[in-house]
Phi, psi and omega in degrees: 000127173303157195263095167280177199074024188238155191259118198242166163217150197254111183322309190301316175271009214011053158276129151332079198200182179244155192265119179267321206241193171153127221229122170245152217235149191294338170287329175109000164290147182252158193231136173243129195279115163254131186253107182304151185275117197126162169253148182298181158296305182291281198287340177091012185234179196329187122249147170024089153278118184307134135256134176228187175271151173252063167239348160231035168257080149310174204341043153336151194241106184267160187226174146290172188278146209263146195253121172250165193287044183328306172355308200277315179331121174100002219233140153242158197240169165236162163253151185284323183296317157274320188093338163307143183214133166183193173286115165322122201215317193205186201224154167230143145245119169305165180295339145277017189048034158286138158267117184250193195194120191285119197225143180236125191272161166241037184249159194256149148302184139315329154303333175110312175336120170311144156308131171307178167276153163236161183226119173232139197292122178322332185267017163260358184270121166231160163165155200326331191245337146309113155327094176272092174353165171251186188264334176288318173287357120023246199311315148351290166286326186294333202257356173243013147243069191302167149276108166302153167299188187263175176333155165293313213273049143046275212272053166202043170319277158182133145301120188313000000 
């Protein structure tokens, strides 16, 4: 496992940037969110962030492997906040090690299209295989893994 927050270069572009995200998928493949270093010209905002593999992560930082809640892959969960509910499919973790959870609805739109997956912070999640907090460790986890937005980037959703 790669280190986040380290400033890296992602081989296919030899661009410069930092490893933010990291999406481990219920098969045990990793995904790492690079966010390249710079602003567009024109709008003046981030540019583009990438997911890549880390076979394409130069001078990368290995760390150990981290112990996340893998269990819940296959399991369904809800969010508490929404009501969204579906299968626990992948783990996200942020650059402050808050843990989100990658969730695949088996519901249709109006269109007949599945729903996208959404990501929600594990600790707002229940089902039979979440781990439920006590309110102090709560309160704990909020203040030394706050939860962050999701990637800056939309179209860097994760790979499929």
């Amino acid at each position: 496992m790669l280190k986040l927050g380290t400033i890296v270069v992602e081989t296919a572009t030899q661009r410069k940037g930092m490893l933010t995200h990291l999406n481990i998928m219920s098969d045990g493949s990793k995904q790492y969110c690079f966010q390249p270093h710079g602003l567009s010209e024109k709008r003046r905002i981030p540019l583009d962030a990438m997911w890549v593999t880390a076979d394409r992560i130069q001078d990368g930082i290995e760390i150990p492997e981290m112990d996340l809640p893998t269990e819940i892959f296959g399991s369904e969960v809800t969010d508490d906040a929404s009501g969204f509910t579906g299968k626990a499919v992948g783990l996200q973790v942020h650059i402050n090690g808050c843990v989100h959870v990658w969730i695949q609805s088996s519901e249709a739109n109006e269109s007949g299209n599945l729903i996208p997956e959404m990501n929600f912070d594990i600790r707002r999640l229940s089902g039979e295989k979440i781990k439920q907090m006590t309110e102090e460790e709560l309160e704990l986890s909020h203040k030394t893994k706050p939860s962050p937005a999701p990637s800056n980037n939309p179209k860097a959703k994760r790979a499929n």
